[in-house]
C-alpha positions in Angstrom: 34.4 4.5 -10.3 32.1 5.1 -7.0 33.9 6.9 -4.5 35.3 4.7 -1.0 31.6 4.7 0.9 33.3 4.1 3.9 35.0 7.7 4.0 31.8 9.0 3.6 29.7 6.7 6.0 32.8 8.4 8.1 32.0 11.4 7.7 28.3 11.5 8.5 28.9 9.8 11.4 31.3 12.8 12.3 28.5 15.2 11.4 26.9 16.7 14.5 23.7 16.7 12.4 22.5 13.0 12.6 23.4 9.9 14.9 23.3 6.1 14.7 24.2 6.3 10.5 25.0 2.9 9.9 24.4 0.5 6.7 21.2 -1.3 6.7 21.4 -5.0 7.1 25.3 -4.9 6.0 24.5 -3.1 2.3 27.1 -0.2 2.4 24.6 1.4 -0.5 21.6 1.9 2.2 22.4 3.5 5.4 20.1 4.2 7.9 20.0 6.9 11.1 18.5 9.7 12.7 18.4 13.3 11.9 18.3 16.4 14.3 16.6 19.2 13.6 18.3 22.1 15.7 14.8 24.8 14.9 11.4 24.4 16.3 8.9 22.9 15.9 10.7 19.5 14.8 14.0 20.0 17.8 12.0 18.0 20.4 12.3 15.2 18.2 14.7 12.4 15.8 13.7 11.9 12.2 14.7 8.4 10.7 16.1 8.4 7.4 17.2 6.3 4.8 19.6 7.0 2.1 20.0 4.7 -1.0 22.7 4.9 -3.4 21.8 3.9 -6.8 23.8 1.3 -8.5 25.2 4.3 -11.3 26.7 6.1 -8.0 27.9 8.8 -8.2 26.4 9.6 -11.6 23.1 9.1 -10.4 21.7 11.1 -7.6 20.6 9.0 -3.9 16.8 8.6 -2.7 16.8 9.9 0.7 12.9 9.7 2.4 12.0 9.7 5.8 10.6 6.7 7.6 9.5 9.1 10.6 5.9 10.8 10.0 6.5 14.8 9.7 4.5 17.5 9.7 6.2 19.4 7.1 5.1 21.2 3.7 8.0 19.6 1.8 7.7 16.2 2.9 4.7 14.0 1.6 2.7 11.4 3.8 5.2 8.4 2.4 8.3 10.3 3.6 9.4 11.3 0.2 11.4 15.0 0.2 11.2 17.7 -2.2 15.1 18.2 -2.5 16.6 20.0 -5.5 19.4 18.3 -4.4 18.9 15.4 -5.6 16.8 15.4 -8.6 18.5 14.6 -11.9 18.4 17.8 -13.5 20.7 19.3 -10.2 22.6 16.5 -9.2 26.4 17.2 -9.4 28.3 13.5 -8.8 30.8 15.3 -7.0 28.3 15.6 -4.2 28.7 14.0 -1.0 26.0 12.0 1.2 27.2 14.4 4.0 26.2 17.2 1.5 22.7 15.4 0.7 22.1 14.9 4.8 23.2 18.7 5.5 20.8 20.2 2.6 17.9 17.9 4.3 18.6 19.2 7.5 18.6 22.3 6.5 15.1 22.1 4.3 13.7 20.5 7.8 14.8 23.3 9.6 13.6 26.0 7.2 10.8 25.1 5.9 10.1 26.9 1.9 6.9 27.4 0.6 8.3 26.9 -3.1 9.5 23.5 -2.3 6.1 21.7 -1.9 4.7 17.8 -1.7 1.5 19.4 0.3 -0.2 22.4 -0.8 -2.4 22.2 2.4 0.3 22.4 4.7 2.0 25.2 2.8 -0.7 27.1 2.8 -1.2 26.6 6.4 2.7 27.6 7.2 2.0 30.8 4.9 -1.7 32.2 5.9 -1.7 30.9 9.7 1.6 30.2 10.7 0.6 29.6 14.3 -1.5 27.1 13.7 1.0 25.7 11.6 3.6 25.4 14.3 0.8 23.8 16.8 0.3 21.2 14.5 3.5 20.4 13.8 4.8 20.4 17.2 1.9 18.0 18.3 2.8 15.9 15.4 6.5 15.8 16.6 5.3 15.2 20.1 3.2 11.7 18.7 5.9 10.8 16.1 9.4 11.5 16.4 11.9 9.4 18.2 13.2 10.9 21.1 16.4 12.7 20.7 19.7 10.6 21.6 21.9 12.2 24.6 
């Protein structure tokens, strides 16, 4: 049996991490909201995310992409995340979303060259690291939502 969703849409909202996580037009299995990165370069801005529960929740893991462009080795142009997490061969169904949003958070604030969807930019962030951070500052600066009060 899928766990209560609204305890856990209770908890993320709780969570200091993200705001504004809310089901998406009234489907308690896709909730939408905004994640805050607390490290530069991505702090100046919100990232928008979406997290979909499949049908076999908890069995199966959730899809969790972002709909806000980042400049980020681990993320790929269509706002897909490389997140152990939540593939099939590490998904544990006793995870919670709030687990899923913290380990995002956490990849966006540290970003790991052995978790990558572009090679290019994980070069970059290894070989020229300030270069890296200009970019993806600039790239917050032109995409991100502005952070909520």
């Amino acid at each position: 049996l899928p766990r209560p969703f609204p305890q856990e849409l209770e908890e993320a909202r709780r969570w200091e991490g993200a705001r504004d996580v809310r089901p998406l037009d009234g489907n308690v299995r896709r909730w939408g909201g905004l994640l805050l990165p607390n490290n530069p370069p991505y702090n100046t801005g919100a990232f928008r995310f979406e997290l979909t529960f499949s049908p076999s929740h908890p069995l199966e893991p959730p899809c969790v992409p972002l709909r806000t462009p980042i400049y980020h080795p681990s993320v790929d142009l269509e706002g897909r995340v490389c997140q152990p997490l939540t593939t099939h061969a590490l998904w544990e169904p006793a995870t919670r979303a709030i687990q899923v949003l913290q380990d995002l958070l956490l990849q966006l604030d540290s970003p790991d060259p052995q978790r990558v969807l572009r090679p290019d930019v994980a070069r970059e962030l290894q070989e020229r690291p300030e270069e890296f951070r200009r970019r993806a500052e600039e790239h917050t600066r032109l995409h991100a939502e502005p952070r909520p009060d």
